[in-house]
N, C-alpha and C positions, 0 to 999 in steps of 0.2 A: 755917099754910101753909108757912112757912119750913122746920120741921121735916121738913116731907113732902117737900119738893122735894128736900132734903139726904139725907133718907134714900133717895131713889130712884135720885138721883147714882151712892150708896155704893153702891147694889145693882146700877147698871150697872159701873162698877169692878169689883167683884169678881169678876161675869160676865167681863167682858173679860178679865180678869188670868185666869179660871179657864177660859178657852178657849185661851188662850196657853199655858199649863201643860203643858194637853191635847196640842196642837201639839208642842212641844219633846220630849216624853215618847213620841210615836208616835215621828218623826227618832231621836228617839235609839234606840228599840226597832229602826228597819227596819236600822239601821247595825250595831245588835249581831248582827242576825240574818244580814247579808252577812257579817262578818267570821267568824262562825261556821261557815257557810256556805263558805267559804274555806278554813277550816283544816279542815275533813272532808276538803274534796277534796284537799286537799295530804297528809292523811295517807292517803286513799284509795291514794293515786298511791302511796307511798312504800312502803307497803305490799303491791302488786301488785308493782313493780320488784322486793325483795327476795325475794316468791316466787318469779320468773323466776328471780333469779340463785342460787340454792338449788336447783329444780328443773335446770337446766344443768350446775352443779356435778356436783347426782346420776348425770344422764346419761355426762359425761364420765368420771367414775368406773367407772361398770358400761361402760363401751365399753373403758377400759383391761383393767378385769380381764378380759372377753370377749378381747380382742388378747393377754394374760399369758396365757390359758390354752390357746389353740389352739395344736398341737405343730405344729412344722412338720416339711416333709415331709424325709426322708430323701434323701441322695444317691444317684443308681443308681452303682453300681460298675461303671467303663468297664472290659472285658476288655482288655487289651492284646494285642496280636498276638507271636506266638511269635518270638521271632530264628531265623531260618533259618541253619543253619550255612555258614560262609563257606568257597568252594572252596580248596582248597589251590594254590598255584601250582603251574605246570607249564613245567618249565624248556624253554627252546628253544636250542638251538644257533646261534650267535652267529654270524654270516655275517662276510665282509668287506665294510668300506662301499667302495660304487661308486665311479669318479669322478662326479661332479654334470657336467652339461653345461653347456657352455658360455651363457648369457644375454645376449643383448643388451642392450648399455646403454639405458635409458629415452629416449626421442625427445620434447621437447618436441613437447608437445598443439599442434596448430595452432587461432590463433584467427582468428575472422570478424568477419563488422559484420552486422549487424542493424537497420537501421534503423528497423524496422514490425514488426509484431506478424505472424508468419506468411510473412516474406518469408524466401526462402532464404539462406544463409550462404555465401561465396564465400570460400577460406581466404587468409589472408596469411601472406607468407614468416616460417619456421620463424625463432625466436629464435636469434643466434646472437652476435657479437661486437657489442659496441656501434658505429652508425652513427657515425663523424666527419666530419662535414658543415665545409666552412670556407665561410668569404663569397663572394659571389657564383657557388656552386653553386646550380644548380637541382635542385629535388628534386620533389616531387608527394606531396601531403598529399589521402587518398580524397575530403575532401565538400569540397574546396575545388581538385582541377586543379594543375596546374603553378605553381609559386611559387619564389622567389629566394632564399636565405639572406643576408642582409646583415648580419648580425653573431652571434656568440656571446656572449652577457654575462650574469656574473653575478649573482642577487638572493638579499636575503635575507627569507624569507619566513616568518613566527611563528617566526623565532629561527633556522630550517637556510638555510645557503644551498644554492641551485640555481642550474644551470648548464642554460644558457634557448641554442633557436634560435632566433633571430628572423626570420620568412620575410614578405616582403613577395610579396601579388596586384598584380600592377598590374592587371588586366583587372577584379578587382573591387573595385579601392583601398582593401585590406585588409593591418592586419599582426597578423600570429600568431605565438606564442609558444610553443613546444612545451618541457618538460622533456628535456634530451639523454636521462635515465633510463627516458623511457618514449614515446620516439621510435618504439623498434618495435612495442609493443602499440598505439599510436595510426597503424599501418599508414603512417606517412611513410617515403616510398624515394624513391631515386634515377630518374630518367628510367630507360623502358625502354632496353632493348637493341635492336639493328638489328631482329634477327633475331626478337623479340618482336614489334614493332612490323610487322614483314614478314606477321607468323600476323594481327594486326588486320585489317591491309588484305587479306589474302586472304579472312578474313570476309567482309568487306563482299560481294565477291564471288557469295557462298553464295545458296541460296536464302531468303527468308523464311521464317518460322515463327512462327506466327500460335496461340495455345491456344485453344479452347472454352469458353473462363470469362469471368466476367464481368469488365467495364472496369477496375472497381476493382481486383480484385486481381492484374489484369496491369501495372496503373500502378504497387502497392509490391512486383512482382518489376523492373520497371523501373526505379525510382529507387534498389532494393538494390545491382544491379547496378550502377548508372553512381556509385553512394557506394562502393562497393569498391576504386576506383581501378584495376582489371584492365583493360588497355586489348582484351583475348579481350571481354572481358564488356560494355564499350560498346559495342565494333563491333556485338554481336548487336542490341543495342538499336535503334543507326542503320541498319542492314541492316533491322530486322523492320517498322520504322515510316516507312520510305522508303516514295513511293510515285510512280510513273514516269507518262509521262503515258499516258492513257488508264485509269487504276488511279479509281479513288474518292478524294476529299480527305479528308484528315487533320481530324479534330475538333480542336479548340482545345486540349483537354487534352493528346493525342494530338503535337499541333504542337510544346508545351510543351519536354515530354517531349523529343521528337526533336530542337531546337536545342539543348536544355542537354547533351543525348549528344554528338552533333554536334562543339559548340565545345569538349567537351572531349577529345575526341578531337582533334582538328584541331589544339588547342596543343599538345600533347605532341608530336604529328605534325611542327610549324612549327619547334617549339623544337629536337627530332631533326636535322631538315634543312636550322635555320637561315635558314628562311620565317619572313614574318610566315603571321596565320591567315587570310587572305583566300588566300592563294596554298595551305596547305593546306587549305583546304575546296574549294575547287576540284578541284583531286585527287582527294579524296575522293568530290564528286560526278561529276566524272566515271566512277570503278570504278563506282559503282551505278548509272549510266544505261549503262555500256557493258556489263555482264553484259545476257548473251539468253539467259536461263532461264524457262521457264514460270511461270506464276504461282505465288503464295504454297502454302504447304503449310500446313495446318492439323493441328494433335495435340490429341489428346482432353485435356482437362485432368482433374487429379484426381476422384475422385468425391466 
């Protein structure tokens, strides 16, 4: 019994061990067969590549010799135009030169102010020798009225010096500083003349004149005018925008408008005559309440 049971042992062993074998020898077969497997398609692959790059080759070949062998085209031959023979000259007899006529010397362009876009231009005096203003001259600067010179004094400014008015407002407790260089193109003058100031107040006088246009654009021919410093050109202003009684009242803008003409008229007037401006506006209002002219006139304004 011993025997048997030993020998059955030994037959399951070897069974065992000879399924094991079995085992190890598939694994090892399925592994040969992947890496096999593997190297086809790698040499597949390697093999398709090199045909591409051999067939491209070809092509680019046969495309050159096609481009090497088409002739290109010939240039057309441009005719040139014939030279036309050139006239021979033709002598003329030789005149004596004229005298030339006499020319006027060139006149300084007159300049204007501008204050608004579309408002008219009122000229100022022609350049001529430079103003020498000394201290406590008065003079009259356009957007600012009647004003005092109280000193001349030098500065130096980015390295040049200039040579500076100095004008004090008292009415608008202001001081300004004009270059003497460019005194005239900045329309600064002297108080009018009598006989200047005589053409104002005869204005005022006149009848009004009223244009057909609209508010706006009578208010910046109004304010161009009264920044001109023309004492003709304010009067128009205070004469147009007076209004007497029994007349219609002045709008607020309208009102504006007419006291800033007004007082500045009035000080050039006061400072003339040596009044303060209560006693020239008085005056003033007087001429326009004692003209008896009909009512206002009205002008068509532009189209």
């Amino acid at each position: 019994m011993a025997k048997k049971t030993k020998a059955t042992t030994t037959d399951k062993a070897v069974k065992s061990k000879t399924k094991a074998a079995k085992k190890t020898t598939k694994t090892v077969a399925k592994k040969m067969a992947k890496k096999t497997k593997a190297t086809t398609t790698d040499k597949a692959v390697k093999s398709k590549t090199k045909a591409a790059k051999k067939t491209t080759k070809t092509v680019a070949k046969k495309a050159a010799k096609t481009v090497a062998k088409t002739p290109k085209p010939a240039a057309k031959a441009v005719a040139k135009p014939a030279k036309k023979p050139e006239p021979k000259p033709v002598e003329k007899p030789v005149a004596a030169p004229a005298a030339a006529p006499a020319t006027p010397a060139p006149s300084a362009a007159p300049t204007g102010h501008r204050p608004h876009h579309g408002a008219p231009i009122y000229p100022r005096p022609p350049i001529g020798k430079p103003i020498d203003f000394k201290p406590d001259d008065f003079v009259v600067y356009p957007t600012h009225g009647v004003g005092k010179v109280t000193d001349v004094e030098t500065r130096t400014v980015a390295g040049h010096e200039l040579k500076l008015f100095v004008i004090e407002f008292e009415r608008d407790r202001m001081t300004l500083r004009v270059p003497v260089a460019k005194a005239h193109t900045s329309g600064l003058r002297r108080l009018s003349t009598r006989k200047m100031i005589d053409k104002a107040l005869t204005t005022l006088k006149g009848r009004a004149r009223t244009k057909r246009t609209m508010w706006s654009r009578r208010a910046l021919e109004y304010e161009a005018k009264i920044n001109s410093g023309d004492p003709i050109a304010i009067a128009e202003v205070v004469r147009d925008l007076h209004r007497n009684t029994g007349q219609p009242d002045q709008s607020f803008s309208e009102r504006q408008i007419y006291e800033s003409a007004r007082d500045r008229l009035a000080l050039e007037l006061g400072t003339i005559e040596k009044v303060d401006i209560e006693k020239a506006t008085e005056k003033m209002e007087e001429i326009l309440s004692g003209s008896n002219l009909p009512k206002t006139e009205t002008e068509k304004g532009p189209a």
